[in-house]
N, C-alpha and C positions, 0 to 999 in steps of 0.2 A: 633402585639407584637414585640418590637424590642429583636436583636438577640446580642447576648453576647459570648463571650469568655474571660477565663482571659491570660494574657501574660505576660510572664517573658523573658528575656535575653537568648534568644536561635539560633542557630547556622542555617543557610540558610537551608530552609525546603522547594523548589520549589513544587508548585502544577499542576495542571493540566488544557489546556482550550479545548475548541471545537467547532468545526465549520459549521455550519449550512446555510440551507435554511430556515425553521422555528423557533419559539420558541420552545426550550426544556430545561425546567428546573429540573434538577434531584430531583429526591425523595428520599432523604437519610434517614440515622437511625444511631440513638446513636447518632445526633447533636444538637444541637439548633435551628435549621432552622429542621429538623426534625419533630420537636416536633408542631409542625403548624398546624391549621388543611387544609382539603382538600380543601374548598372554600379559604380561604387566600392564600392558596400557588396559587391557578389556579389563584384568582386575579393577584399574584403577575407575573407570566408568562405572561397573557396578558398585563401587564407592558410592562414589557417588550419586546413585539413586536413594543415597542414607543418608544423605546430608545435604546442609545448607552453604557452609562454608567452601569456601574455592581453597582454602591452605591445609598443607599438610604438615605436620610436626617433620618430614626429611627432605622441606624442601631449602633448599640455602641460598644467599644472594651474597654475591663475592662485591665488593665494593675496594677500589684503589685507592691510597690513601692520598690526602691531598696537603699541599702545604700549608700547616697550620693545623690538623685535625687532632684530636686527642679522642680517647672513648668519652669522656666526660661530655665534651662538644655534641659526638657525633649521637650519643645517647639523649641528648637534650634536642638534638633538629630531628630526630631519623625515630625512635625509637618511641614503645609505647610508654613505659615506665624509663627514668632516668635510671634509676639503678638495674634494671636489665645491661646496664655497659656489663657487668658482671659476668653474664652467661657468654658476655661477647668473647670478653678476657679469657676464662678458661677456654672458650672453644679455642681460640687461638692463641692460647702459651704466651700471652703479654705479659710481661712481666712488669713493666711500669704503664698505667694506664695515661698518660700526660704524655708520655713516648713512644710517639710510630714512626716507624721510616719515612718517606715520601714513596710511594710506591707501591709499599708494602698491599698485597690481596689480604682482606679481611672478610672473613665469611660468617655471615649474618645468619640466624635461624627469620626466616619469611615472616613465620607467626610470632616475630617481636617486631616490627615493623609497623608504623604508627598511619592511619588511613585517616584522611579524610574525605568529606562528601563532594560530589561534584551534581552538576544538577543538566537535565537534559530539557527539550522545550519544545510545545506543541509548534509542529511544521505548519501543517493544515489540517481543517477539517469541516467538515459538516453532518448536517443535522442536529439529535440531542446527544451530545457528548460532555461527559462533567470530570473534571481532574478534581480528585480530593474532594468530590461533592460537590465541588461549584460549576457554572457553566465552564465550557472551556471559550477561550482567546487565543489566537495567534499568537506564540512568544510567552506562553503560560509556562512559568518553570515545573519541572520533574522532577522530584527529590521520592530517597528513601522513604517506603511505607505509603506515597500517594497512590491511588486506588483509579485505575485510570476506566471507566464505563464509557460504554457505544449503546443507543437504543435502538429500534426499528429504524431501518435505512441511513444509518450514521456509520460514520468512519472518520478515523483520527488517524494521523501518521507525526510520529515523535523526532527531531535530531537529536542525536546526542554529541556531544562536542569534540568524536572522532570522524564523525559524518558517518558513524554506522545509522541506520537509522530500522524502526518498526512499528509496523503498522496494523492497526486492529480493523479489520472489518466490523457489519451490525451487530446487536445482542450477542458482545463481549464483554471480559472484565478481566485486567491483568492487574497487579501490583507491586508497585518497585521494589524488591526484599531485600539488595543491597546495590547501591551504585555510589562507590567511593575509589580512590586512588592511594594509592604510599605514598608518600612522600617523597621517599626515597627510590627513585627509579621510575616514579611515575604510573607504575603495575597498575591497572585498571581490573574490578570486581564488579562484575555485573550481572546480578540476578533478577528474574524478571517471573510471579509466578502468574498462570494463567488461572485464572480460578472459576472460566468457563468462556466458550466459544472457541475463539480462532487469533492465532496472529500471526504475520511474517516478518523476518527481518533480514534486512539486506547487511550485513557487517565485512566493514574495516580488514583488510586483514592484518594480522597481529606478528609482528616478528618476535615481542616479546615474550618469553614461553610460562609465565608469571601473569600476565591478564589471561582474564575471562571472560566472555560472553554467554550467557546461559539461560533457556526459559525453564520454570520448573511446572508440574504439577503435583498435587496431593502425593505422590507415589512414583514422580521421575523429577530427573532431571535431563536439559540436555545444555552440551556445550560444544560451542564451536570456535575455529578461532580463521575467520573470516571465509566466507560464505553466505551464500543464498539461500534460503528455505525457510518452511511454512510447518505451523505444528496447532492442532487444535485438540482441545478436552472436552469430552462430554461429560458433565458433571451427573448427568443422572445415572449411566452406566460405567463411569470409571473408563470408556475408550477412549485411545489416547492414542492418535497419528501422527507423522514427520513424511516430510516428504521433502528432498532436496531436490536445488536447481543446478544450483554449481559449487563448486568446492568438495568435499569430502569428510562426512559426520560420524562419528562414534557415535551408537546409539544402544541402549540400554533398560531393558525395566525389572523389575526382582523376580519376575515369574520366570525369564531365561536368560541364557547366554547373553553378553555383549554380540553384537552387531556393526559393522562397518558399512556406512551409506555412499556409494560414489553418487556423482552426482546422474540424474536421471533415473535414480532409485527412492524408495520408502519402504515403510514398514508401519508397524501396530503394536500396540500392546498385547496382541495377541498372536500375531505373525512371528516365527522363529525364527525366520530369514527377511532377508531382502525382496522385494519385487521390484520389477520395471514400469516407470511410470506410463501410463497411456498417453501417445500423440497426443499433438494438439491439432484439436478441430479445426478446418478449414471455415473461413466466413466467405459465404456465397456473399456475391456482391457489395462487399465493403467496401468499396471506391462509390461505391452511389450515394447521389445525395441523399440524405434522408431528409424528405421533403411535408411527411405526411403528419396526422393530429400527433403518434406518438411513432417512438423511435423501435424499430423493428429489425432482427436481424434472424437468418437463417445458418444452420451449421451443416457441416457434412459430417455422419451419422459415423464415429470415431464406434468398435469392434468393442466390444465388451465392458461398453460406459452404460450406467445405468441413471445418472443423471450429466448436468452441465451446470457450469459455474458463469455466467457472464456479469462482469465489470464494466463501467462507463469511466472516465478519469479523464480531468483535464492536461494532464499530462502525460508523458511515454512511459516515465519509470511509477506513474503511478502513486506519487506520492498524494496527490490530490482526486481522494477518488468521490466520485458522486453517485453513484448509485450501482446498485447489484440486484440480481436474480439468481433462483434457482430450480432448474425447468428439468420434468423428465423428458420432455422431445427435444429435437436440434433445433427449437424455434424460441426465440426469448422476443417479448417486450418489454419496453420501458415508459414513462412517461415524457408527456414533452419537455424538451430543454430551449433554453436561447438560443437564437442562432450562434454560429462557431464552429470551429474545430475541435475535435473531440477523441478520444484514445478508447477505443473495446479492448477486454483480456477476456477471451476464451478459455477455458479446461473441463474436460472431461474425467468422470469421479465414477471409479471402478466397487465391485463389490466390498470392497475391503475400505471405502470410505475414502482413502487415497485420491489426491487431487491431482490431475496430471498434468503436462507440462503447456505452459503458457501458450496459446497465440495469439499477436498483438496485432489491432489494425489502427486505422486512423482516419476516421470518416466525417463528413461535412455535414450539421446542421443546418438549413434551411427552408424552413417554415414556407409551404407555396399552397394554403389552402384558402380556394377562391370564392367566395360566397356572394351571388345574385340576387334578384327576385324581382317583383310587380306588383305595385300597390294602381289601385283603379279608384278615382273618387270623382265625384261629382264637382263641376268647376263654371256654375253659372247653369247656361245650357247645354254645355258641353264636355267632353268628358278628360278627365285630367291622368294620364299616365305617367306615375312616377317610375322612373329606373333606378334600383338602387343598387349597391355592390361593394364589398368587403373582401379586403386583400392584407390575411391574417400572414404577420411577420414582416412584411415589407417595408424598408424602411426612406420615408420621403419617396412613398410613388407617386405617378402619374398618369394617368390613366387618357384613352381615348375609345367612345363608345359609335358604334355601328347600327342601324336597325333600317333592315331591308325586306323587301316584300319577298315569301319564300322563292325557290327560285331565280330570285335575281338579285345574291348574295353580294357579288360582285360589281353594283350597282346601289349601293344604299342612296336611300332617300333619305336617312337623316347619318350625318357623319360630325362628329366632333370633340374638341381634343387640340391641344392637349391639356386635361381638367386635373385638376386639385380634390375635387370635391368629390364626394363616393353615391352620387345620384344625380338625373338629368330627368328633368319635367318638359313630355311632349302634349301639347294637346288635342286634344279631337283627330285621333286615326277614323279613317274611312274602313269600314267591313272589307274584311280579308284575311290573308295569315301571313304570319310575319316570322322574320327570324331576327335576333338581336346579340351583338355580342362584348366584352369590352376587353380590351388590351392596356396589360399591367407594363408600365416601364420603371426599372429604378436600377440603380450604379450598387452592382456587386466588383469588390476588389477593382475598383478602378476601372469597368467595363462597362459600359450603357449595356442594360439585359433587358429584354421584352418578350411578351410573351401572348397570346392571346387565350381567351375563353374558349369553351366551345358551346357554340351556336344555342339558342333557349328559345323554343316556338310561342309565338303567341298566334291565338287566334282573336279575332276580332269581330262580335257578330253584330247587330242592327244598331238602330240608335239608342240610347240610352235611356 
């Protein structure tokens, strides 16, 4: 059944694409393309694992006419060739082409319809990441044929000007293979092919039943038409995963049947059905500071995971991610970060490669690593004890230091503070033992915070 909309003079409406390793073709409702039954739409998915193009020769686009239009006009704004008004005419028994009604539904074959490019732009990203070969920038446009790479520990996340947006984790490579619009109605084309690694895209959803969102590989495609989910390619063995969040995926590859993804579901290139994503892992203690050299976290041991995925990101939805792991036990580290605030994504990854379903926390950076010591020199004839101490991450502290004879801790002989400086020069201690300590102060989020050491023995034998 071909598919229909009507369209009048409306103002730039961007839709949504997405990016795949298989075919996935959305199942919507309340459209035209909705309205299909199940065997037509799977047909029309595994089409689609054959091709590149989003148009089909019976798809139509009914247009109202407006006052003032002729085919001449409308063939000269709307269409790819002028003289295609031609094929308009016959399809619709015009008999004078300079004379339409005002009103009048005219229906348009899709694949005469004239496109142009629109262009999308890196959100964020770090590490080495190159658009087109070059470094990337913030605000770097994305056009047709740009070749978007991630190296070891980089990630890039793309807008595109429907605020669909997608995002590539490490040692990946996608390439834009068509992101353009009609003209005429606005219809957004968005093909996006992975040509190794991983991506995800969060997409728009689309009332228009004429855009596309789509990732491909070597051997699928998929298409959605708004929706959450994640699809990666292994370029060396041809495996090729989807895994949705939300929404609802047609999915597809030439070895079998179409497939229908609700959401909380995946599949494979080599799976003939659906599975159920695995929970997301619980993070033990993710409200605790993370205070220590580097950023640590523990998981609860999710039923039939054979590894974990852990995420760092400056943000909740993740657009700006900083760094990733992938760990076969529930224990992941990272490297140090700045102090701040900070977003983990959790998931747990079943036999079948399948990444399953997100859990997000949101935990506190705070660097509190305290570093001492005792430097002993000669000072005349007597003996020179420097105190020194390093208070890593702290920002404008102040410190006050203590050094009392053991046992009678709560009585120092020497107290002082409050010092700026990160050492204090005592001279000539008398033989004995001693214990010394120093207390860190400085204004977290508008709070005086302090905190003390613990205690460091000195002993002190004859004279020098």
């Amino acid at each position: 059944m071909p598919m229909d909309i009507v369209l009048k003079h409306l103002p730039l409406r961007n839709r949504a694409l997405t990016v795949g390793a298989l075919v996935l073709l959305a199942a919507t409702s309340g459209t035209a393309s909705a309205a299909q039954s199940q065997t037509a739409q799977n047909r029309g998915v595994q089409n689609s694992a054959r091709q590149t193009s989003g148009k089909t020769s019976d798809e139509i686009v009914r247009y109202e006419v407006q006052r003032g239009d002729n085919l001449f006009r409308l063939a000269t704004l709307y269409l790819i060739r002028p003289d295609d008004y031609r094929a308009v005419q016959r399809l619709n028994r015009v008999a004078d082409p300079l004379r339409l009604p005002i009103g009048m539904i005219l229906l348009i074959p899709r694949e005469l319809l004239r496109l142009e490019p629109v262009r999308g732009a890196v959100h964020s990203y770090s590490g080495a990441v190159r658009i087109g070969g070059r470094p990337a920038t913030v605000g770097m446009g994305v056009s047709e044929g740009t070749l978007i790479e991630t190296g070891q520990k980089s990630f890039v996340t793309l807008r595109l000007p429907d605020d669909s947006s997608i995002a590539l984790p490490s040692q990946s490579a996608v390439r834009v293979q068509r992101l353009r619009r009609a003209v005429l109605g606005n219809h957004l084309e968005r093909l996006f092919e992975i040509e190794h690694g991983r991506a995800s895209a969060t997409v728009t959803p689309m009332t228009d039943p004429f855009s596309d969102f789509r990732f491909a590989t070597p051997g699928a495609v998929t298409s959605v038409r708004g929706t959450r989910f994640r699809m990666s390619y292994d370029v060396q063995d041809g495996h090729a995963t989807s895994e949705v969040l939300e929404g609802k995926v047609g999915f597809a590859a030439e070895a079998h049947d179409a497939q229908t993804l609700p959401a909380g579901f995946g599949t494979t290139s080599e799976l003939e059905s659906p599975v159920a994503l695995l929970d997301a892992p619980g993070l033990i203690g993710a409200a605790d500071v993370q205070a220590g050299d580097d950023i640590r976290f523990v998981l609860q041991p999710v039923p039939g995971a054979k590894a974990y995925r852990l995420q760092i990101g400056a943000d909740a939805a993740f657009l700006s991610v900083l760094d990733e792991t992938l760990t076969a036990t529930p224990e992941a580290r990272f490297a140090s970060l700045p102090d701040g605030r900070y977003f983990v994504r959790a998931t747990a990854i079943d036999r079948n490669d399948l990444e399953g379903k997100p859990g997000i926390a949101q935990f506190e950076r705070r660097l509190d690593r305290f570093e001492m010591g005792l430097e002993v020199s000669p000072a005349g004839y007597s003996r020179q004890f420097r105190f020194w101490w390093r208070a890593h991450g702290a920002i404008n502290p102040q410190f006050r230091f203590q050094l009392a004879k053991a046992g009678k801790e709560n009585k120092p002989m020497v107290e002082q503070g409050p010092l700026s400086g990160n050492d204090l020069i005592v001279i000539d201690l008398p033989k004995g033992s001693y214990r010394w300590r120093v207390m860190t102060s400085q204004v977290i989020d508008g709070q005086a915070v302090s905190r003390w050491s613990d205690y460091t023995d000195l002993r002190v034998e004859g004279a020098w």
